[in-house]
C-alpha positions as CSV (number, residue, x, y, z in Angstrom):
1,X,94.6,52.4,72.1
2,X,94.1,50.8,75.3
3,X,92.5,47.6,75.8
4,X,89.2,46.3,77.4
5,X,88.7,43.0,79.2
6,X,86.1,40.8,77.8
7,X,86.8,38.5,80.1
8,X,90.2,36.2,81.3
9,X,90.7,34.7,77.8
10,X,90.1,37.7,75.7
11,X,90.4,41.7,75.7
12,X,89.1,44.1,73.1
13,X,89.3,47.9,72.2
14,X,86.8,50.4,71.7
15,X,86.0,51.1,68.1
16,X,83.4,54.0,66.8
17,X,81.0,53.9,63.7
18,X,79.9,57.2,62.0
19,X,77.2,58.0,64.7
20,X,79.9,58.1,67.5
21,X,81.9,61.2,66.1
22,X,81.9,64.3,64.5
23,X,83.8,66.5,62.9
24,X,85.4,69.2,64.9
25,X,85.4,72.8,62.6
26,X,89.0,74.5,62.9
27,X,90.2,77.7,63.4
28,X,89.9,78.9,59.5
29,X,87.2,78.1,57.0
30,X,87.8,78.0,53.3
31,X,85.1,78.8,50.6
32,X,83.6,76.1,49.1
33,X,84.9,77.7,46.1
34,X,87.9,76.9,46.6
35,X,87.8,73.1,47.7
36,X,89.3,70.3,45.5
37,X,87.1,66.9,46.0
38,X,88.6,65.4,43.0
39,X,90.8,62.5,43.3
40,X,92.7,60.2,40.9
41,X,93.7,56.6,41.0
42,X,96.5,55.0,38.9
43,X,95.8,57.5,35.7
44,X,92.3,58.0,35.7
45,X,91.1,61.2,37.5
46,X,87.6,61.6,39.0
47,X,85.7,64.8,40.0
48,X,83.9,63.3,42.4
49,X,85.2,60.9,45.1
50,X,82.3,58.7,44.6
51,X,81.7,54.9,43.6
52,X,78.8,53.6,43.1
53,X,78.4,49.9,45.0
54,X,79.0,47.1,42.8
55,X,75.2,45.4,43.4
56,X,72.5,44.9,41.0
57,X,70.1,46.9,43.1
58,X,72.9,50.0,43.3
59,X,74.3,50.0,39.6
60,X,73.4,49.0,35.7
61,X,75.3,49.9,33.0
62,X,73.1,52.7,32.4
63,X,73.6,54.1,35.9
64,X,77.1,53.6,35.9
65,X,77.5,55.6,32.6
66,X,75.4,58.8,34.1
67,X,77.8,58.3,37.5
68,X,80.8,58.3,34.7
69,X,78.8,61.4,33.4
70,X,79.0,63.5,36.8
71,X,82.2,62.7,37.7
72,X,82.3,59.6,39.4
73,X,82.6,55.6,38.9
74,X,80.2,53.2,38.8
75,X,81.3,49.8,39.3
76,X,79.0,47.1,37.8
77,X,79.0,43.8,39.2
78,X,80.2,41.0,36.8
79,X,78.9,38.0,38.5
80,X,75.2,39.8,38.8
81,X,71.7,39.0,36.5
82,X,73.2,41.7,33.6
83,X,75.8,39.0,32.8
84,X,73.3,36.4,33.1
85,X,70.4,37.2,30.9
86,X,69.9,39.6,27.9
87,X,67.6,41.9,29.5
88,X,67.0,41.5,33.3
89,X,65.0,44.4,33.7
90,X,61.8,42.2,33.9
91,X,63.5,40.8,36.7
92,X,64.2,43.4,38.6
93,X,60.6,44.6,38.4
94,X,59.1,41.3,39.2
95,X,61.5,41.3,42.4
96,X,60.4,44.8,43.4
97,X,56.7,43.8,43.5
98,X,57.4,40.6,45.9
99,X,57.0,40.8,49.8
100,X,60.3,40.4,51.5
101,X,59.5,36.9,52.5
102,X,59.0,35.8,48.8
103,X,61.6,37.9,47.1
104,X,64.5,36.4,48.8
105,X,63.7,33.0,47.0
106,X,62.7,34.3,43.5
107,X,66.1,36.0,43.6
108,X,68.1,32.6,44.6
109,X,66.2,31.0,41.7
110,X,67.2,34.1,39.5
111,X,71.1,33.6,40.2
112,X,71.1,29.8,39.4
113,X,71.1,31.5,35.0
114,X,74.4,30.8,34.5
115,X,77.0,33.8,33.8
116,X,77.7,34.0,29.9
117,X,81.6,35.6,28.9
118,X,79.4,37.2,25.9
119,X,77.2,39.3,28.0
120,X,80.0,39.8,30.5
121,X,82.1,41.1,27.2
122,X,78.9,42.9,25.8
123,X,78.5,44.8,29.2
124,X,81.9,46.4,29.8
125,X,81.7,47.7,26.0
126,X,78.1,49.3,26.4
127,X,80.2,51.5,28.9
128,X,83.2,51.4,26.8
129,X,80.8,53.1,24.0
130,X,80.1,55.9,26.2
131,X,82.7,57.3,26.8
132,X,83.5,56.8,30.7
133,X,86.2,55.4,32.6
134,X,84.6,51.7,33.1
135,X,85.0,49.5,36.6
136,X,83.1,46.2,37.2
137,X,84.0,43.9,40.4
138,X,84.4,39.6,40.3
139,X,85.0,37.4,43.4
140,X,88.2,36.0,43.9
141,X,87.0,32.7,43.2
142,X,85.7,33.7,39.3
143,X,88.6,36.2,38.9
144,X,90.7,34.1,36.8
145,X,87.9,32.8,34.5
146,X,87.0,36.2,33.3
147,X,90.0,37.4,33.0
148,X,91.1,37.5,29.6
149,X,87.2,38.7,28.4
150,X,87.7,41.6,30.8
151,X,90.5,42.5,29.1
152,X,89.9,41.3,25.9
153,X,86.8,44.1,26.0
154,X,88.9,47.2,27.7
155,X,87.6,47.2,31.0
156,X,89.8,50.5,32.7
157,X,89.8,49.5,36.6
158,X,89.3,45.9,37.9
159,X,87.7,45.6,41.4
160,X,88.0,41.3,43.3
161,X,85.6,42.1,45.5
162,X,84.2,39.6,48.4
163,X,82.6,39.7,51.9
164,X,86.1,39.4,53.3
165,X,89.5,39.8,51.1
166,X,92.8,38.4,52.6
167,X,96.0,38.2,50.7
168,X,96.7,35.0,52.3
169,X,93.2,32.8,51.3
170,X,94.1,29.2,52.5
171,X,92.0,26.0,51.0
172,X,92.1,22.3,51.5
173,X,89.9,21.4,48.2
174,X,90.7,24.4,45.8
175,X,93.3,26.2,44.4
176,X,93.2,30.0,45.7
177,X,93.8,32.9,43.4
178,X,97.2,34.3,44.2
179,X,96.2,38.0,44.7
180,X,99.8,39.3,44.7
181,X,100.8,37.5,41.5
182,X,97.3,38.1,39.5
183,X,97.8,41.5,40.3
184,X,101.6,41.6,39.3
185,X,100.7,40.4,35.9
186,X,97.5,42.1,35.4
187,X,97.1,44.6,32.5
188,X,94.9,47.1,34.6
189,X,94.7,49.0,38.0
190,X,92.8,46.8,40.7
191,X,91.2,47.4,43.7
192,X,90.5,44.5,46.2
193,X,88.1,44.6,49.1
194,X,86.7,44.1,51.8
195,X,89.0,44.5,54.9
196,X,88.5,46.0,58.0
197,X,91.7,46.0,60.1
198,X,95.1,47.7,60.2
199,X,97.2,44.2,59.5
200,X,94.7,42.6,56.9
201,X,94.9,46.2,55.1
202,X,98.4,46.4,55.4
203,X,98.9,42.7,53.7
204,X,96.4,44.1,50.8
205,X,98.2,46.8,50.1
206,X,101.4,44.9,49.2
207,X,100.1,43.0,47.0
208,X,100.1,46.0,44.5
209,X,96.7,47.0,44.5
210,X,95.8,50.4,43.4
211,X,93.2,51.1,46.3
212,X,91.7,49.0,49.1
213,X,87.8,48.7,50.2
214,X,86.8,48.9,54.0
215,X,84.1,48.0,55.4
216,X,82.8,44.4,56.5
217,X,79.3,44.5,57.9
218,X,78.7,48.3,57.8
219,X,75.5,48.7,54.9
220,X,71.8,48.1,54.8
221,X,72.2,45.7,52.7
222,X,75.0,43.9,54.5
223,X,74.2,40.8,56.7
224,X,77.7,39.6,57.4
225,X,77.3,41.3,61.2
226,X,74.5,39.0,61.9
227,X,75.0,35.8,60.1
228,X,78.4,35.5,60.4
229,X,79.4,37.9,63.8
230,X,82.2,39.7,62.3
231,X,82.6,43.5,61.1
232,X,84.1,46.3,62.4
233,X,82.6,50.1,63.6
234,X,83.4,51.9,60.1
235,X,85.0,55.4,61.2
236,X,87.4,53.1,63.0
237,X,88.0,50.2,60.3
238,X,89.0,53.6,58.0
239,X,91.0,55.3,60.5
240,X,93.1,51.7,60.7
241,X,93.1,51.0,57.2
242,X,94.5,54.6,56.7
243,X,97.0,54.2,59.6
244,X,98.1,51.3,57.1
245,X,98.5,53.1,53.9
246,X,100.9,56.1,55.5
247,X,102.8,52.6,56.3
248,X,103.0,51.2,53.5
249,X,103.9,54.4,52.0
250,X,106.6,54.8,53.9
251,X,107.7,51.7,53.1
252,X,107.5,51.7,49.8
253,X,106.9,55.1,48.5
254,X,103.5,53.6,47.0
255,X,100.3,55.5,48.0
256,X,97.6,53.1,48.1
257,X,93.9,54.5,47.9
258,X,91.5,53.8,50.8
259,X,87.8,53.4,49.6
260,X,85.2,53.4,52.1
261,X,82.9,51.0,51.2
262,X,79.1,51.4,53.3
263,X,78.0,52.4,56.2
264,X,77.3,55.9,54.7
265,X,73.2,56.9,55.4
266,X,74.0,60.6,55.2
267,X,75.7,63.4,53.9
268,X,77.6,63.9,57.0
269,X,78.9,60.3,57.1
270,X,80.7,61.0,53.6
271,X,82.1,64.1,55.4
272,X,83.6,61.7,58.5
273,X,84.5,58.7,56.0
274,X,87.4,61.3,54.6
275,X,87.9,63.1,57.3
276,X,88.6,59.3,58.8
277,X,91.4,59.0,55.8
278,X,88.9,57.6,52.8
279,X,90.1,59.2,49.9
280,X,87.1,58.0,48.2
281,X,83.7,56.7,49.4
282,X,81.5,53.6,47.9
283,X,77.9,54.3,47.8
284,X,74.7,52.5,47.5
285,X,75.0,49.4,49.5
């Protein structure tokens, strides 16, 4: 793709979110009878090509079983007020009843409760119990310390999930987890996230993940665009990371699952994520 000139020191490229393009209809239809949305990952197969967002505002483990139930996969976030108190719904309702300007710092005071391994172990079996395929998502930076409870308790698919995921993380003060070997030596399938670029992508995929989020800045909830200045148009951050996994593929013979992970309003934006090269979309951010 050709480039644009920012100015003498730097050049760019054009890049499109959802409401830039559409879908172009082909010569033949098929019958909606006939369409397979289904889609697998390592050996767990879903009817739905649907995660639901790893927030505590998207997913409980009550939601995440009835997403299990339809056909998709809810991922609960580990690191989140269910692993930090017995029963947050109180919480939750006292934080739905605050104006914007006061909720923000009820919910920092919230998230000082330290995380307890119990309630982290307690959570993935309540969804164990169920009877659906189970995912929760950790930070890089608590991925080791939880560990051996996640596994200890039978969690199926681990997601190490942060505003920005690089397999090269570089520190001064701390010790980085090395994404390539925890993955390596790590019981279950994991996907790793976010990334929004071809190269960054590409570097994800061989560390032996099983899928790959996209997406840095593109949800509601999302404020990594205007604190921080960095994010990528989604339809374009898919098309990229896709462009990366028929690499890797190549290279390796290893098909690596692209997740599209926000940015979705709309029906029709689900539609563009896959027809962008998502094989599955993350919902609820």
């Amino acid at each position: 793709m050709a480039e644009v000139e920012i100015g003498i020191y730097k050049s760019a490229r054009q890049a499109y979110g959802f409401d830039d393009i559409a879908i172009v209809p082909s010569r033949r239809t098929r019958d909606p009878e006939d369409v397979d949305i289904s889609w697998q990952i390592d050996a767990y197969k879903f009817e739905l090509p649907m995660l639901g967002s790893a927030m505590d505002g998207a997913v409980s483990p009550a939601t995440a079983i009835e997403i299990g139930r339809l056909g998709g996969l809810g991922v609960l976030n580990l690191e989140g007020l269910w692993t930090r108190y017995e029963d947050p719904t109180p919480l939750f309702e006292e934080i739905r009843e605050l104006d914007d300007d006061k909720a923000t710092a009820r919910m920092q005071q919230m998230y000082l409760e330290p995380i307890k391994l119990e309630l982290v172990a307690e959570r993935i079996r309540e969804m164990k119990q169920a009877g659906i395929v189970t995912s929760a998502s950790v930070t890089p930076q608590r991925t080791d310390w939880m560990s051996k409870t996640i596994t200890d308790s039978g969690l199926d698919i681990l997601v190490i999930q942060g505003t920005v995921v690089s397999a090269e993380h570089v520190s001064r003060t701390a010790e980085p987890l090395n994404l390539k070997k925890f993955i390596r030596e790590f019981e279950i399938p994991v996907i790793v996230g976010g990334c929004a670029s071809y190269q960054a992508a590409l570097h994800l995929m061989r560390t032996g993940a099983a899928g790959v989020l996209v997406g840095v800045g593109p949800g509601n909830a999302c404020t990594s665009r205007a604190v921080l200045g960095i994010g990528v148009p989604q339809a374009t951050a898919i098309a990229d990371v896709a462009g990366a996994r028929m690499r890797h593929l190549d290279e390796t013979g290893v098909y690596v699952h692209v997740i599209a992970d926000g940015g979705m309003s709309k029906g029709g934006d689900i539609a563009k994520a896959i027809a962008c090269g998502a094989d599955a979309v993350m919902i609820g951010s």
